[in-house]
N, C-alpha and C positions, 0 to 999 in steps of 0.2 A: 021508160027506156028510150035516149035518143034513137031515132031512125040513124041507119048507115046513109053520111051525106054522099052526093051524088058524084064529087071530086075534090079535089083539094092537098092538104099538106098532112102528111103522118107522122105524127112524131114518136119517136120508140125511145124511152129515159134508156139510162146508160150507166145501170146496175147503184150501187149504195152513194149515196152520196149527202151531206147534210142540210145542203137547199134544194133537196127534191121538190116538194111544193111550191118554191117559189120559182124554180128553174119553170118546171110544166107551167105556173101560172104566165110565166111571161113568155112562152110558145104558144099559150092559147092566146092572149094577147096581140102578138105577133099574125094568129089569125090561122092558128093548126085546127083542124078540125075531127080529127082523131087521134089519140091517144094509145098507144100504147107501154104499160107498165114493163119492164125486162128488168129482172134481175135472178140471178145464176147463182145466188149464195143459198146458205141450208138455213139460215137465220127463219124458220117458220112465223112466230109472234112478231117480227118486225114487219114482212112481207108482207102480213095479211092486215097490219095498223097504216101500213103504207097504201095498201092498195085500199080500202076503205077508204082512206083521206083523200087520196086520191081520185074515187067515183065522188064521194063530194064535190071535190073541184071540178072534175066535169061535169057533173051533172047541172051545176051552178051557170057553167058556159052553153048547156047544150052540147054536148059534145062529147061521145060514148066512149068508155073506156074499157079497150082492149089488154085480157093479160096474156103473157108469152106466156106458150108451154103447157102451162096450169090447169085442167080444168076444175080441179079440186077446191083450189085458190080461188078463181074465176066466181065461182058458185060461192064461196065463201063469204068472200068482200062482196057479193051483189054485181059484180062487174057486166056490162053492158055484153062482153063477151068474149073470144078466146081466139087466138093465134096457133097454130099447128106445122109443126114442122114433120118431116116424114118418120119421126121416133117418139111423137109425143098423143099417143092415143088416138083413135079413128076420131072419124065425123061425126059417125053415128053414135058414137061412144058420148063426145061434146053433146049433140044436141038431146040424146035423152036426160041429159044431168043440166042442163041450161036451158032447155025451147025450144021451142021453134020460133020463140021472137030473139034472140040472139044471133049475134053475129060471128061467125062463126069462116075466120080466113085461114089459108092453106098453103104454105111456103110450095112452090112447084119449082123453083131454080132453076134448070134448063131445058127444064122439059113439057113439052105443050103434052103429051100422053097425061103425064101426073095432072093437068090443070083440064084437060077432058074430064078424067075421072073424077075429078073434084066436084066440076060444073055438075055433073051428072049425080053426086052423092047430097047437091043440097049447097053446096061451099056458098057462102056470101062475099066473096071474093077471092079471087088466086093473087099470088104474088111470086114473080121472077125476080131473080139474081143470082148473085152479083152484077149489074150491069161495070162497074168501076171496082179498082182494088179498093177493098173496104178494108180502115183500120178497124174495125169491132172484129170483122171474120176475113184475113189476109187470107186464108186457104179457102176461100168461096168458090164454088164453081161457078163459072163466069157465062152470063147469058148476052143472048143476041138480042139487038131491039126489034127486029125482026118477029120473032116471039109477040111484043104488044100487036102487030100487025095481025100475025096470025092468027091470034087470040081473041078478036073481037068478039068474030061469030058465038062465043059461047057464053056470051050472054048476061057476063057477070062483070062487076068492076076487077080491073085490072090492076095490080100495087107495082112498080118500080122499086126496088132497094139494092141498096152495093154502093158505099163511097160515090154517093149520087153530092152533088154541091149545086148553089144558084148558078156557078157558072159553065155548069158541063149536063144540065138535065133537061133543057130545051130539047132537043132531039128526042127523048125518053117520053115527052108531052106531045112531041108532034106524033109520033108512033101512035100516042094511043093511051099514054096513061092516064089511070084516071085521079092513082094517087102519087106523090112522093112521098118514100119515107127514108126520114132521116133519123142520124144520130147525134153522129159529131158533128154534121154541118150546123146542127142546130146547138145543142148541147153542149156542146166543145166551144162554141164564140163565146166572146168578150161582151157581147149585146145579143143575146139570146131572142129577143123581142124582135129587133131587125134582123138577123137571119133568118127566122119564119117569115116575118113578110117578107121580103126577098123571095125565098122561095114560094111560099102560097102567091104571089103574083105570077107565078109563071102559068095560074092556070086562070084565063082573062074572062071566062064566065063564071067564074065566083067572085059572087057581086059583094061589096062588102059589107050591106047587110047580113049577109048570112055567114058570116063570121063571127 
């Protein structure tokens, strides 16, 4: 199981699509270093062929693969670990059915209370947003960057997400993030490859060996 890297670019796919694997492989490329799998359909037998082929490809890159939602799934496909939003099963809940070497992140949106309680239950990272109107989630509640500030003291890696782009997510790195995660900045381009670099350059201690 990769280690959770220490900063860098998050990529979140962007529900069914038929060059899934080649999309992710040319975001890892590009130089993402986490992964995360989303998709919001009830397609079960596809989900779980996808998210398997999926931990392949990362696993191939070094590079741990996160599924939304899931833990069920998560545990199925072998997945490196799980994404939690405030409606998709506790902490506790994730890490008895996944480890304690699993990584295990916490959507906290605007609120530093939610991303204490997190720190405190084990979380392997928080994540705030929306920072920007996001085409995935246009009804986001919209956080301050102030928040990464805030947020240092508690000890854990920090995610940015919300209609974040290369060219409005400077600010978001100087606060404090440790990750970017994108969607359509990534996923949505014409050169998928150069959009992640793009963005994974924003954060200038990730050397490119470790990509």
């Amino acid at each position: 199981m990769p280690p959770l890297p220490p900063r860098g670019l998050y990529v979140i796919t962007d529900g069914p699509r038929d060059d899934l694997l080649d999309a992710v492989a040319r975001a890892l490329a590009g130089g993402a270093r986490l992964v995360q799998y989303r998709d919001k359909t009830a397609d079960a037998a596809r989900r779980l062929a996808e998210a398997r082929a999926l931990k392949a490809l990362c696993a191939a890159h070094g590079v741990p693969l996160i599924v939304n939602d899931d833990i069920a799934l998560a545990q199925a496909a072998g997945a490196d670990g799980v994404h939690l939003g405030e409606h998709d099963g506790s902490l506790a809940q994730a890490r008895a059915q996944l480890g304690e070497r699993a990584i295990i992140g916490v959507s906290c949106y605007d609120s530093l209370a939610r991303a204490r309680a997190a720190a405190a239950e084990g979380a392997s990272y928080v994540a705030f947003g929306a920072f920007f109107p996001s085409p995935t989630k246009p009804r986001a509640r919209r956080a301050d960057p102030g928040l990464l500030r805030q947020s240092a003291a508690l000890g854990v890696p920090r995610v940015a997400i919300g209609g974040i782009t290369a060219d409005n997510a400077r600010p978001l790195v100087d606060a404090g993030a440790d990750y970017l995660a994108v969607i359509s900045a990534v996923f949505g381009a014409a050169d998928i490859a150069a959009a992640a670099r793009r963005l994974a350059d924003l954060h200038p201690c990730q050397r490119a060996s470790e990509r």
